[in-house]
C-alpha positions as CSV (number, residue, x, y, z in Angstrom):
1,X,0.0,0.0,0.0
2,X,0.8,3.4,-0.9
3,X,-1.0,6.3,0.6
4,X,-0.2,9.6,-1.5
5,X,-0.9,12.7,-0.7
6,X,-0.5,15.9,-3.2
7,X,2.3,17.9,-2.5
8,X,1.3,21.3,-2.9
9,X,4.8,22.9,-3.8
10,X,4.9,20.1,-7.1
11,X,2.5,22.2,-9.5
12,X,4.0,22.7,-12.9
13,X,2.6,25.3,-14.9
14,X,1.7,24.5,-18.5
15,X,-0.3,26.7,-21.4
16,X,-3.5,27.1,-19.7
17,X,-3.0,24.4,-16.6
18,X,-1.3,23.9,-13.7
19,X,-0.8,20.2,-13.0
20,X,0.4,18.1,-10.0
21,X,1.8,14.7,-10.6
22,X,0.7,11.9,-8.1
23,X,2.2,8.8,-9.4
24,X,4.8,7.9,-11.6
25,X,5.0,5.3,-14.3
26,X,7.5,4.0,-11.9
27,X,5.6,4.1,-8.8
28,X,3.1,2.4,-11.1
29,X,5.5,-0.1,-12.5
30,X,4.4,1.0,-16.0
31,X,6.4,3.2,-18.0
32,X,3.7,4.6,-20.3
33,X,1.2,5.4,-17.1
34,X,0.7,8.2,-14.0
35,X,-2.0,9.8,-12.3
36,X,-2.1,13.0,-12.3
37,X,-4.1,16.5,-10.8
38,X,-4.7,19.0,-13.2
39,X,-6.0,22.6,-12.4
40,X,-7.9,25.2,-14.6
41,X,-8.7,28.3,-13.5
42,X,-11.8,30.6,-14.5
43,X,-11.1,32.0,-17.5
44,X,-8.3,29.9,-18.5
45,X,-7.9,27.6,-21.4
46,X,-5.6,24.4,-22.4
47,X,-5.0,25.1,-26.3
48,X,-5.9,22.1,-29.1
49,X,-3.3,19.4,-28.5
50,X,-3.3,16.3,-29.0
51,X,-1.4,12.8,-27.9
52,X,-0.1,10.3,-30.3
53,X,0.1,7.2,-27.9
54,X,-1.4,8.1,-24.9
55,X,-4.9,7.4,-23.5
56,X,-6.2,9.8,-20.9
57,X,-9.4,8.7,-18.8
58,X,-10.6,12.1,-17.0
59,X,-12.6,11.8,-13.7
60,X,-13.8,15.7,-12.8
61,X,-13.4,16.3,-9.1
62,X,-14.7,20.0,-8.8
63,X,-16.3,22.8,-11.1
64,X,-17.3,22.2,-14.7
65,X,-15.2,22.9,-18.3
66,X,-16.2,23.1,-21.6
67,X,-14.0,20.2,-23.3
68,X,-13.7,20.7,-27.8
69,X,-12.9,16.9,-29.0
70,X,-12.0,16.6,-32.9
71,X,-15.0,19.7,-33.1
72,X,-17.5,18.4,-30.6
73,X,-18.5,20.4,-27.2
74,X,-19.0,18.4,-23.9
75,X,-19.7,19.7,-20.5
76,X,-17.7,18.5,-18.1
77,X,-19.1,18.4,-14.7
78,X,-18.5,16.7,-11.1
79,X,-18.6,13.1,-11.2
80,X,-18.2,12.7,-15.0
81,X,-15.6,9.8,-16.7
82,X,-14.3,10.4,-20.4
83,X,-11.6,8.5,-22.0
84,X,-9.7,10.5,-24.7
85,X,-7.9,8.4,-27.0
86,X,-4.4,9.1,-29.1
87,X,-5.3,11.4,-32.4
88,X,-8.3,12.7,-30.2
89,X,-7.9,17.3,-30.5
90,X,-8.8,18.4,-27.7
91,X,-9.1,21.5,-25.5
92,X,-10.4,22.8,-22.4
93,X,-12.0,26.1,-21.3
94,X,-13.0,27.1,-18.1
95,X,-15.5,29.4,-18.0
96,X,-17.0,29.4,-14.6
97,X,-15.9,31.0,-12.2
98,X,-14.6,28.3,-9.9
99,X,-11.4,26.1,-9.9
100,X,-12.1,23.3,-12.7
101,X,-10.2,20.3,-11.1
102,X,-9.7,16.8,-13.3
103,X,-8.0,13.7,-11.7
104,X,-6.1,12.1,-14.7
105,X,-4.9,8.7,-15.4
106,X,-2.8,8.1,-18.7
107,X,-1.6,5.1,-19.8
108,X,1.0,3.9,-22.9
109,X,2.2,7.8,-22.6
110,X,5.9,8.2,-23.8
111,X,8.1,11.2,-23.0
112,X,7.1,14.5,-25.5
113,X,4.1,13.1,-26.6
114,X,1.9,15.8,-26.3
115,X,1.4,18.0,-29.6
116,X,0.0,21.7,-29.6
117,X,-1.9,22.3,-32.4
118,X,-0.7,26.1,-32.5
């Protein structure tokens, strides 16, 4: 067993996003996987990007987001599971006006796989 507990000083900030890695492909004993935290503020968007290996499966913990996938709009609110799949565009905008918080789990991810679309 394993208890983790989010460090609050291990945000990294990213186009749009702060996120907050949890567990390691390592700590997994799976390269290609980690859970991670990710953070959008009011107002804030995550540009198109895309993945070319990894699978995401998105688990919203607080707030809601308007997600774009390939052209398509999705609310995301509390409680909601989505799996975004390599190829999938995708990007987030949060315009509420409360912290939109997503509890990520990637798997088959390999190092500088993510592509902006700008």
């Amino acid at each position: 067993m394993k208890l983790i507990s989010h460090n609050e000083y291990a945000w990294q900030q990213l186009p749009g996003y702060r996120k907050n890695v949890l567990l390691t492909g390592e700590e997994l004993h799976d390269v290609g996987a980690c859970v991670q935290l990710v953070a959008v503020e009011p107002g804030e968007t995550i540009p198109d990007h895309y993945h070319k290996t990894s699978y995401e499966v998105y688990y919203v913990l607080q707030g809601s987001c308007r997600l774009f996938v390939n052209g398509e709009e999705i609310m995301l609110n509390l409680g909601v599971v989505l799996l975004m799949e390599p190829g999938d565009v995708h990007k987030l905008t949060n315009n509420g006006s409360q912290r939109f918080l997503l509890l990520v789990f990637k798997t088959n991810a390999k190092k500088n796989d993510t592509y902006w679309s700008n």
